[in-house]
N, C-alpha and C positions, 0 to 999 in steps of 0.2 A: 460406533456404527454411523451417528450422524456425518462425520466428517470425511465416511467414505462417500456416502449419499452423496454427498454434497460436490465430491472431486466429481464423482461420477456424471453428475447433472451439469459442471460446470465446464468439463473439458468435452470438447466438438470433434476433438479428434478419434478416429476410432479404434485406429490401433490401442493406443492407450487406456480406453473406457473399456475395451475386451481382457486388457489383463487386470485392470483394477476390477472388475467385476466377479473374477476369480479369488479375488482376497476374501476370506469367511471371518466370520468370528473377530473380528479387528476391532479396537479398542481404541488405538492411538497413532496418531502417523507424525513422523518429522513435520516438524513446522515449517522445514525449507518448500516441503510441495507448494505451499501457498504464495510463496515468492515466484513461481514457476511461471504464473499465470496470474494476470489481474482478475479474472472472472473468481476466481478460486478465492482471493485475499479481499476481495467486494463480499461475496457471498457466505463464505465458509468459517463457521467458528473452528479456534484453533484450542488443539489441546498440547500445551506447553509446559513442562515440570506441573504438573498435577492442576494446571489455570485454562482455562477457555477464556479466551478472546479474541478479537477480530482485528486483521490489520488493513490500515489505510492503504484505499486502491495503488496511490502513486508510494507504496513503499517496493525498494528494490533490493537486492545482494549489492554488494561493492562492486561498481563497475557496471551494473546496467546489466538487461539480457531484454533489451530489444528487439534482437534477431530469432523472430519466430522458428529459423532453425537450430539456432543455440538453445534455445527455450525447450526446444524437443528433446535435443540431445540432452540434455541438463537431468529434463525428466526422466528418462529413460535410467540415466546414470541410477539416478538416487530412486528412482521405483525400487530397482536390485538391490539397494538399501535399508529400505523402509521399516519400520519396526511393527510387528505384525505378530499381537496378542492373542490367542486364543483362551491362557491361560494365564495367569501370574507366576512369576518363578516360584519355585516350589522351597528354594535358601539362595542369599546371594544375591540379591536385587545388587547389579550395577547403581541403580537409583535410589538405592538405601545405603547413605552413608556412614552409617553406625555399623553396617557390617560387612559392605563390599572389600572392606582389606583384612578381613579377618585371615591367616593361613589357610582353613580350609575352603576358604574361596577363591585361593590362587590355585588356576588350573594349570600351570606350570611345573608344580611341586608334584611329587609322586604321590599315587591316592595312599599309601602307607602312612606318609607324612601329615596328608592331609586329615587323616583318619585320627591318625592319634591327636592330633590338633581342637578336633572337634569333642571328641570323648574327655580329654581334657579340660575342659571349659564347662563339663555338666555336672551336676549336681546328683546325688543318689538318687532322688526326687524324680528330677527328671528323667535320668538312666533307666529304671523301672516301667516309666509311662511309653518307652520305644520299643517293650518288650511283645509286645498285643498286635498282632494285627490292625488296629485301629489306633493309631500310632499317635501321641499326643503334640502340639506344635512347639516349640518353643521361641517363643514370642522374642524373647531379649538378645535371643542370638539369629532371628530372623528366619526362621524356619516352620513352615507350616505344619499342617497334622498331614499325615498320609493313612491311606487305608491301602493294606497291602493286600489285601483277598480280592483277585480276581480270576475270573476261566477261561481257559481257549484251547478243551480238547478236541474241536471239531469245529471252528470260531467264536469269533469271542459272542461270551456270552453273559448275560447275567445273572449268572446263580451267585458270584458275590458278591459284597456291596461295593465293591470299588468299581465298576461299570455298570452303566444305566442307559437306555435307549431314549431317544425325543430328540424335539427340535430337529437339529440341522443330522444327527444321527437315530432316526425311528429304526434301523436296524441291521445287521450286517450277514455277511455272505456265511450261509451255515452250510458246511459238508456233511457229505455222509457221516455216519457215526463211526469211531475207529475201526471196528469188527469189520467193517466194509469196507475200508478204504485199506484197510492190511489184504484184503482178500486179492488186491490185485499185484501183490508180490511187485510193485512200483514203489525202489527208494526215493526216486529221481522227484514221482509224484509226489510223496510223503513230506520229502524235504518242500518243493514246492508251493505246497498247500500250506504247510509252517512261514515260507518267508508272506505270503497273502495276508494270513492269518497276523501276522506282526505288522504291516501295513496298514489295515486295518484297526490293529488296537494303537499305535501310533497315532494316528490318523484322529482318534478317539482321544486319546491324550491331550495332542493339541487341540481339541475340542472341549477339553473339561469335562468332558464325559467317562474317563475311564485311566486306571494305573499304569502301572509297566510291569508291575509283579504277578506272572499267570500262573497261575499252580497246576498244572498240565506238561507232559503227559501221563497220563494212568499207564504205568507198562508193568503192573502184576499179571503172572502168568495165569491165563483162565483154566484153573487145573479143575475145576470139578463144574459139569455141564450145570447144572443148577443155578450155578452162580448168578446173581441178580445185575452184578457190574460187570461181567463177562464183558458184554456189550461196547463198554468203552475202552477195552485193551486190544492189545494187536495178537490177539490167538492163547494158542498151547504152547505153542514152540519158544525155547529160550532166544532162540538165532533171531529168529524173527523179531519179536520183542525187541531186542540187543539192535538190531540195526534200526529197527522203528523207531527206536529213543533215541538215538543218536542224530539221524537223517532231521525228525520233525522238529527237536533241538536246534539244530542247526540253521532252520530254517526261522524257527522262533527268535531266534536270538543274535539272526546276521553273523555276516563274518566281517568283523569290526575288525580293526587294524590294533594289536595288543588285546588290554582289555575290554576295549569295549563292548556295550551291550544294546542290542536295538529294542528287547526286551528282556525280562530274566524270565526265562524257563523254569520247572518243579519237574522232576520225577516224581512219580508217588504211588502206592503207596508202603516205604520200604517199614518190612518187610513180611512174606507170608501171610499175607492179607488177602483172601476170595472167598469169605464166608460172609455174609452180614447178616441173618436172621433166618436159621434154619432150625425147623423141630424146637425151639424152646432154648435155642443157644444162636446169645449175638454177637457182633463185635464188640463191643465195650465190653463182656465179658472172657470171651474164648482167648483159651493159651493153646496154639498153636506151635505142635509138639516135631520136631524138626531136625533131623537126622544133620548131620554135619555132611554127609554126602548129599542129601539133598540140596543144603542150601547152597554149597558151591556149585551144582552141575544145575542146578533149575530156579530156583529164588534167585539167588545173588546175580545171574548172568548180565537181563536188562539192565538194571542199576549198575552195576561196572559198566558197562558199554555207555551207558549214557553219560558217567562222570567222566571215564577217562576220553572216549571218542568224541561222544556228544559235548563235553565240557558245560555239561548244562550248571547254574546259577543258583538251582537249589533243588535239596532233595526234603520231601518229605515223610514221615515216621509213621506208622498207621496206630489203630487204635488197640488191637491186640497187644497181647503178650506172645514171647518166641521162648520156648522154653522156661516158662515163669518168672518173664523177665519183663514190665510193657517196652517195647521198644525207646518208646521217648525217654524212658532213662535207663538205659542202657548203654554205657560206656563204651563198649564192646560193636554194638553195631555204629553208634554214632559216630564216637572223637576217633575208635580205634580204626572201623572197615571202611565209613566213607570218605574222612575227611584224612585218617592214615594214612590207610593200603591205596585206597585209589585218589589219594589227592584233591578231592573237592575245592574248587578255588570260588565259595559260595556261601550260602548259610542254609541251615538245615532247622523246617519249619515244621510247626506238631498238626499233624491234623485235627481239624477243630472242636476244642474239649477235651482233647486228649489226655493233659495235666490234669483237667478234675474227674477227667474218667479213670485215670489208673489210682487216683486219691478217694473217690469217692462210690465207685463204681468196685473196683478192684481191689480196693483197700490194702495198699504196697506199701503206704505209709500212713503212721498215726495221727501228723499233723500235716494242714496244707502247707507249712514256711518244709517241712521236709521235703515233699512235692516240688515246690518251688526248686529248694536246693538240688535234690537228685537230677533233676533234668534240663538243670544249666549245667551243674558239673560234670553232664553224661557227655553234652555237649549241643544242645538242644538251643539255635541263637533266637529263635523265632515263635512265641505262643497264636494259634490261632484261636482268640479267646480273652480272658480278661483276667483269667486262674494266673498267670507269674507278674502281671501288673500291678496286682492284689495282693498279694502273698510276699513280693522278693523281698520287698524295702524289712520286712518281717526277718524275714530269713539272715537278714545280714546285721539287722541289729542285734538277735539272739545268737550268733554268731557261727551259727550250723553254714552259713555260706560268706564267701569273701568275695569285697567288689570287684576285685580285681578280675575273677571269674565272669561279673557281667560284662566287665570291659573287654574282656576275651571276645566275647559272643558277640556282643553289639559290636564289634567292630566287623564283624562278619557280613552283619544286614547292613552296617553303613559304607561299606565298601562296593558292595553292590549298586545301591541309588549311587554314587558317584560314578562306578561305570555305564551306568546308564544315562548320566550328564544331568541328574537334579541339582549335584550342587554346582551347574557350570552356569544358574543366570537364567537370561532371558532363553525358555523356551521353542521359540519360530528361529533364533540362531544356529541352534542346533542340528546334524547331519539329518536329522529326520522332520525338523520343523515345516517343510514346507507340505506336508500331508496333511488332507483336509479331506471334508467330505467328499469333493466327488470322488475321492480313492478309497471309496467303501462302497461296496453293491454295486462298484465298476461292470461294464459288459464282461470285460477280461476275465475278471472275480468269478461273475457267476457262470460263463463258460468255463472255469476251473471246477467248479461245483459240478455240473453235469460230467461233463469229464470222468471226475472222480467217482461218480455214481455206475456209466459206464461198464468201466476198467474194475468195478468191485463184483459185479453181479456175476453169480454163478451160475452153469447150467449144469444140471446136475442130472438129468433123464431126459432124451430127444429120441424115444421111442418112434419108427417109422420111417424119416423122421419126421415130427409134427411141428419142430419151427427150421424155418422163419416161416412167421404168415403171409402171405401175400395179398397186398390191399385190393389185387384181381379180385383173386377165389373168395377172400372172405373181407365181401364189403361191408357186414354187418357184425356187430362181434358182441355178444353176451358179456359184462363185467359183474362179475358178482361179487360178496365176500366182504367181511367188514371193514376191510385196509382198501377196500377196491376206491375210496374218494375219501381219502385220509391227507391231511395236511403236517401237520402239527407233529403226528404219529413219527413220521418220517425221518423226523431230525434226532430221535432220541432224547436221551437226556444228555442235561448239562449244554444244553442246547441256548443259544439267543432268540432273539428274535429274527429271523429270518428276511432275507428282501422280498422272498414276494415265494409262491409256490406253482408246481405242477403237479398235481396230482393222476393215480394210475389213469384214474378215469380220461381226466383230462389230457393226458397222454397220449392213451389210446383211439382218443376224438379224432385227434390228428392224422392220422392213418383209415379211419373206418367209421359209418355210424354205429352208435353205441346205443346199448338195452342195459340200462343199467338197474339191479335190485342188490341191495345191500345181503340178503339170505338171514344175516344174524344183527342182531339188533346194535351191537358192539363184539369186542374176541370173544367176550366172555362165553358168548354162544348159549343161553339159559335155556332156551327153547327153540321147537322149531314153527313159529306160527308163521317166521316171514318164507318159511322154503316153498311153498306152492305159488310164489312171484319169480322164485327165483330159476327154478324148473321149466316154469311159461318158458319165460326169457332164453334160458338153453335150448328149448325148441324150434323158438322162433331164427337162433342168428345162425351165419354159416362158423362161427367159432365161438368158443367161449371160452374169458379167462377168471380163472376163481384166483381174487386176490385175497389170502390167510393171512394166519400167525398169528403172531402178538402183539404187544406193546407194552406202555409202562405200569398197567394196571395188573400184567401179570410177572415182569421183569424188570425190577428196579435198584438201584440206592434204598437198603432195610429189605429188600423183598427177593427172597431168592426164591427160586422153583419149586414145588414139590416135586415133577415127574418133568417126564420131557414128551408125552404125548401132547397133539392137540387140546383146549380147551371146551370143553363144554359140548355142543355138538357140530364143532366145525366136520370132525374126518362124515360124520351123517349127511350133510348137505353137500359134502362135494362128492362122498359115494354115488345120494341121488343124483345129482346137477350133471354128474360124468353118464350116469344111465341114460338121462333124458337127453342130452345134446344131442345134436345132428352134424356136427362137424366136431375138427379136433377140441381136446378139452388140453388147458394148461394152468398147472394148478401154480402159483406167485406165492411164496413164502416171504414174510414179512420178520424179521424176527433177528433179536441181537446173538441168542443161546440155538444151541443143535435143536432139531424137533423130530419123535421119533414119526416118519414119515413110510413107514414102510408097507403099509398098505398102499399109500398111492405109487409108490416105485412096481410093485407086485401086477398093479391094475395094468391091464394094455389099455383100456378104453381111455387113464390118462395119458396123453401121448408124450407131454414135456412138463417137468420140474424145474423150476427155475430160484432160487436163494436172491434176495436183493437188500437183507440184512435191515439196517434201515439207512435207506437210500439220501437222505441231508433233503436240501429244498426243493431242488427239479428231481426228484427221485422218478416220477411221473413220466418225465419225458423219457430219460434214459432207461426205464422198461419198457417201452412203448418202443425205443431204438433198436432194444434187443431184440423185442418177442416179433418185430417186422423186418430185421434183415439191416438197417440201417449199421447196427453197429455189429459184428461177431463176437461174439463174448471170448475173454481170457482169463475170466477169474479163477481162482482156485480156494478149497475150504481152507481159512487158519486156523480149523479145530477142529476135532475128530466127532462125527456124528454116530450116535450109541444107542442102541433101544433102548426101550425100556425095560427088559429086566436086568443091564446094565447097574443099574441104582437098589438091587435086590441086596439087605444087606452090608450096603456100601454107608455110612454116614458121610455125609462131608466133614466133620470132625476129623477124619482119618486121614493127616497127611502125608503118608507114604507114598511116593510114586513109583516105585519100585513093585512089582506082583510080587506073593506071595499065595501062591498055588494050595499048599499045604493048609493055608487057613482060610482059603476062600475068597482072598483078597485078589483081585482082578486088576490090580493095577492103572494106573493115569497117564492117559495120553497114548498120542500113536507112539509112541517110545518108550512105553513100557506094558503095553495094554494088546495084550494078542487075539483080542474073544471076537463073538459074532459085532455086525457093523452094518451101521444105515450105509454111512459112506463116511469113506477113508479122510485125515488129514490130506490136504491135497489135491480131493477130487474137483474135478471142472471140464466139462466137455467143449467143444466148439462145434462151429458150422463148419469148419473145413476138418484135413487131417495131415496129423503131422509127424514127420518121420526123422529119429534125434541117431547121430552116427554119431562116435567119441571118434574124430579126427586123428587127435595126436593128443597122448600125455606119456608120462614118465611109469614104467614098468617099478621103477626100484628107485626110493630115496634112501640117504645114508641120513641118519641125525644125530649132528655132530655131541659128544658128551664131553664135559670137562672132566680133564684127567684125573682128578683128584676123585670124582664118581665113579672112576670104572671099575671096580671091583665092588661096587654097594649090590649089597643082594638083592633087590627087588631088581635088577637086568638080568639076573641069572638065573633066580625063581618065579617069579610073578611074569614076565617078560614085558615090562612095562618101566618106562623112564621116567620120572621125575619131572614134571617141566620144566621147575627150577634146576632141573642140572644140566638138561638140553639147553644149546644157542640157539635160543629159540628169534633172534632179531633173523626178519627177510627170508625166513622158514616157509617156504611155500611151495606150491607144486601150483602150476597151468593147465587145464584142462582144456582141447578147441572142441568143440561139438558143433556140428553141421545140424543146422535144422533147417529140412525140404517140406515146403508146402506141398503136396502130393493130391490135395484138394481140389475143389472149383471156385472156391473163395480167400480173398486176402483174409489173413488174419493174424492175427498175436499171439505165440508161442510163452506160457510159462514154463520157464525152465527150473525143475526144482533137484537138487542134486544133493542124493542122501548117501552117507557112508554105513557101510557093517563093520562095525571093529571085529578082530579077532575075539572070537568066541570065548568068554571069562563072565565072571560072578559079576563085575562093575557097570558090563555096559550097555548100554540099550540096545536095542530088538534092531535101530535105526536109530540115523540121527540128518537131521537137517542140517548142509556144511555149505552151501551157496545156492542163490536164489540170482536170477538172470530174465527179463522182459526181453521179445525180442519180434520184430513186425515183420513179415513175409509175405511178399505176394503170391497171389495164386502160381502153382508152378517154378517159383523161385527155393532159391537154396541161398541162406544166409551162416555165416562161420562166425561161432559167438565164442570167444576166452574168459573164460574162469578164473581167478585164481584164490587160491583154500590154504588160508594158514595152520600150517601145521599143525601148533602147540593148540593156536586155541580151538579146531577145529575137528581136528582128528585126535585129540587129546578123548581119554573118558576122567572119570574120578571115583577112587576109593571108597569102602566105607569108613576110610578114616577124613574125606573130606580132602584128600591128595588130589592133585591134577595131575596125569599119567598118560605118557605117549606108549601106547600097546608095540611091544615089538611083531610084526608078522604083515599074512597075508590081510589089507583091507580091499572090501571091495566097495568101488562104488558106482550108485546105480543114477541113469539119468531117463524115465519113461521106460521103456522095452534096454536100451543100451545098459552095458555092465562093465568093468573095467576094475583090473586086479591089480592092485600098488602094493608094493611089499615096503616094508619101514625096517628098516634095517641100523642099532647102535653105531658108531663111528667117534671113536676116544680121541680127542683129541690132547694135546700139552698139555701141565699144569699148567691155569693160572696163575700166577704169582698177585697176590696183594702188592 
């Protein structure tokens, strides 16, 4: 730092002082700057191979650069040069000659090569100490410690310890929480917000503040409303899910030329994991009982989509058992379905304690060195924890495990830090080196943040209609409600720390004066002593908006639901606060999970319902957008919202998704769940309206079958194909649908397009086959194309866990529009091997 001070204080020029002022976190600069400029080599100590010292004003380069215009140019040249530390290399120091020519420091050689290079060179010792998330260094081959646990399901954050906020980063851009940021059926967003999101922990990297390994995204499906993590996945829906993980992957992890990697992504958490602490049954405990039709058509989907599409970098195990089995040792999900069937080109990490939770919790094994072994052998490369760091060196001396097995694994995690260029050296080299703080909590950034708060908010009742308000008619505006000046709330969990906030309140300032009374002391709502403030306050304004719901005291990581009504006595104070108003009333749900809301849908005196999940850091402004006309909402629910006698009967234990009538079982999800309903998967209203016409699609496709299939009897009885015997490559059909704005306002059409298979025992009620965003002006008519892969979209599955193309009529619906495809076998040649 001194020796930038110093450039800076000593050159006159200003072009030059503007970009060196821009260098952060700098450590060391070429010694040639000082030759540039006599003021510089008068003044400035130099740091030279690891020495500070100062050189005599009349020293020059060969040749002289007394031409104050050579001198510039010279500068300029070697500025683009400079060596610029934020970090120390993490293996590989160019300036450490006991290891710069080791193989796997030659970035030339293929990372296979360089891999085995490395592993080679280590000691059992050592091999073990790489096993742990908190990774041990080794010193003699010039390689530091890393800690691989970090978060960024909504920006980065600090729930692990591999990032930390201060200094030059006090805090970074937090979005909506997933639940909200799925709501707006935006890939384009999701990917978006992931390449941000990697910019940002990049940025933090070359800062010394933070890893490259983010354990994000959560894409378990939220099958039972209860769920405490609901919150931080992208809905019900498989489809959904499946492209959310892919899209925000993608975006995590750059689209690097080969391997590389801008950070490494986590799916997590595979699999059957959306229970954590209900009735007296938690995760470390529960085996989660799992039909083979289930797990292909609803668990499995995200996680393929995200290995094979997403190509994400790691997946991670949860802390359940799948059929009394815990997944982290489990052969069968690990070595056989991700890193097999769908190719994983990564390493697959245990969620944290995992190993001592299925040894010590679960009791699957009698000793820990067994533990150890089962879940390297399953195929497990990564403990988050300290359980196989402890244990392996055991395991392999007693001879229940063989090195060769950790060599397997560890070359998994070490292939990855090479794709991400730790072992390539000096860090600010690197394709992402030149990110620094001010590319965190950028303008750009946190206009992406609002944005995304936006595009997630739903409307979900606009009785009258009662929005938008208008800052005319209602200059005054009641805020009540204990999320109504809520900061913190906002971001959910797994959350950072945040640049800066807007709160509802503050929001809503900006449009109107505000009366503002909290009504309940926190959600919890214990009492009603503050409701006659809060009553005042709806008398006095021309509107009033009651902002509810929850938060993490009643929605959390360990903390699932009891019921899905309000808490405590919120639905009593916004009964009264709706009586007493004198203008319209609009009640702001706050909330990760459904709420069963149906007295206020019932109420006319509430005129508008509005969903904003939890809205990330300007959550504030972007309700305040909505509820004034600024922005037209287009979100829609990623989850089906269910009363409460929904949950009569029902355990979350119960993993079935499928109804069963007969025994009272009501079924999960809008696709398998027929019964009464707050509001549908799907629902979202706007300020304008919209009218969706199917243009042009295909009455009849043929799918072609290999010859050597055409006589298999499930086409002749069951009327259903095979996936695996359809040519299922470029299997598609196009759909164009016309969507006319018919309204008096621009606004953003969700396009959501669901199939009905033919009527049979295997398939859902519905299904979700494409999802489409699409902006319309008032009065305008826009022509959007679809296209819906066959096998995997129109396909249902067995209860044997088959994936099957239904022969017949499918129909599929887009809003009010309906459109009949018939799927019709087509035999084609034998194959020949």
């Amino acid at each position: 730092m001194p020796i930038i001070s110093c450039i800076i204080n000593s050159i006159t020029t200003s072009q030059p002082i503007a970009i060196l002022k821009q260098i952060k976190n700098s450590v060391s600069v070429l010694y040639i700057l000082t030759l540039l400029h006599p003021k510089l080599s008068h003044h400035c100590p130099l740091y030279w191979k690891g020495q500070i010292f100062s050189l005599p004003t009349n020293t020059k380069m060969s040749g002289g650069l007394s031409n104050p215009t050579s001198t510039l140019f010279i500068f300029f040249f070697f500025l683009i040069a400079i060596s610029v530390q934020g970090r120390p290399p993490f293996a590989c120091d160019l300036r450490d000659g006991a290891t710069k020519n080791f193989p796997f420091c030659q970035t030339n050689l293929a990372i296979g090569d360089r891999v085995r290079d490395l592993i080679g060179r280590l000691t059992l010792q050592e091999k073990v100490k790489l096993l742990g998330n908190t990774a041990a260094a080794v010193p003699r081959l010039g390689i530091k410690g890393y800690e691989w646990w970090s978060e960024a399901l909504h920006g980065v954050s600090n729930v692990g310890p591999g990032t930390k906020f201060g200094g030059d980063f006090p805090g970074a851009t937090s979005f909506p929480q997933v639940i909200t940021t799925a709501a707006s059926f935006n890939a384009s967003l999701w990917e978006e917000i992931g390449r941000v999101v990697s910019d940002e922990a990049r940025a933090m990297y070359n800062g010394d503040m933070g890893g490259l390994t983010y354990w994000s995204p959560n894409v378990n499906i939220f099958r039972d409303p209860r769920w405490g993590r609901g919150q931080e996945t992208p809905g019900e829906d498989p489809v959904v899910a499946g492209i959310y993980a892919e899209r925000y992957v993608r975006g995590l992890q750059g689209n690097e030329e080969g391997d590389g990697l801008k950070v490494a992504a986590c799916c997590k958490h595979y699999t059957a994991y959306d229970l954590d602490n209900w009735s007296g049954v938690d995760r470390f405990h529960f085996n989660a009982k799992v039909s083979k039709q289930d797990m292909e058509d609803t668990f499995d989907v995200p996680f393929r989509s995200c290995v094979r599409e997403g190509k994400v970098a790691s997946v991670m195990c949860s802390y359940n058992q799948v059929n009394g089995i815990p997944t982290c040792a489990d052969p069968d999900l690990l070595r056989k379905t991700i890193r097999g069937g769908w190719g994983l080109n990564g390493y697959i990490v245990s969620d944290c304690d995992s190993v001592g939770v299925f040894y010590e919790n679960q009791h699957y094994t009698s000793t820990p060195e067994e533990a150890a072994a089962d879940a390297i052998k399953a195929g497990l490369d990564l403990d988050c924890g300290p359980f196989l760091a402890q244990h392996t060196e055991t395991a392999v001396q007693s001879g229940i495990l063989k090195e060769a097995s950790i060599d397997t694994n560890l070359a998994n995690t070490v292939a990855v830090q090479m794709r991400l260029g730790m072992f390539d050296g000096e860090p600010s080299a690197q394709p992402y080196g030149h990110l620094g703080p001010r590319d965190v909590c950028s303008p750009a950034h946190q206009e992406l943040a609002l944005e995304a708060a936006r595009q997630g908010i739903v409307l979900l009742k606009n009785h009258g209609p009662a929005l938008p308000l208008s800052p005319r008619r209602h200059r005054s505006v009641a805020v009540i409600g204990p999320n109504s000046d809520v900061t913190v709330t906002m971001i959910g969990n797994y959350a950072g720390v945040a640049c800066g906030y807007t709160s509802p309140l503050q929001g809503i300032a900006k449009y109107a004066k505000t009366i503002h009374q909290q009504g309940c002391g926190d959600v919890a709502c214990s009492d009603d002593r503050l409701f006659p403030g809060a009553v005042d306050a709806a008398r006095q304004a021309d509107a009033t908006v009651l902002v509810m719901g929850l938060d993490q005291s009643i929605e959390a990581e360990f903390r699932d639901r009891t019921g899905l009504l309000l808490p405590g006595f919120q639905q009593d104070l916004i009964s009264q606060v709706s009586k007493a108003s004198r203008g319209p009333v609009i009640l702001v749900l706050m909330s990760g999970g459904p709420v069963d809301v149906t007295f206020a849908e019932k109420d006319p005196r509430i005129g508008g319902i509005v969903w904003v999940g939890y809205p990330g850091q300007a959550g504030g402004a972007a309700i305040a957008d909505v509820l004034f006309g600024a922005h037209n909402p287009g979100g829609k629910l990623p989850m089906t919202w269910y009363p409460q006698e929904y949950l009569n009967n029902l355990p979350m234990t119960a993993m079935d998704m499928r109804a069963n009538l007969a025994k009272g079982y009501p079924g999960r999800t809008y696709r398998f769940y027929k019964g009464p309903l707050v509001y549908p998967f799907g629902h979202g209203l706007s300020y304008t309206k919209f009218k969706n016409t199917i243009a042009e699609a295909p009455n009849m496709l043929a799918i072609p079958i290999f010859g050597r299939h055409a006589s298999n009897t499930t086409i002749t009885t069951s009327k259903a194909i095979r996936v695996t015997h359809a040519k299922c490559s470029k299997l598609s059909i196009q759909v164009h649908i016309d969507v006319k704005n018919v309204g008096s306002k621009d606004g953003t059409q969700t396009l959501l397009v669901f199939s009905k298979p033919p009527v049979g025992l295997w398939a859902p009620h519905k299904q979700l086959v494409a999802f489409e965003k699409v902006h319309v002006p008032a009065g305008s008519l826009q022509r959007v194309a679809i296209n819906i892969h066959v096998c995997k979209y129109l396909s249902v599955v067995d209860k044997a866990g088959v994936r099957r193309i239904p022969i017949g009529e499918h129909s599929l619906h887009i809003g009010d529009a309906k459109h009949s495809l018939s799927l019709q076998a087509s035999v084609l040649g034998v194959i020949k091997s």
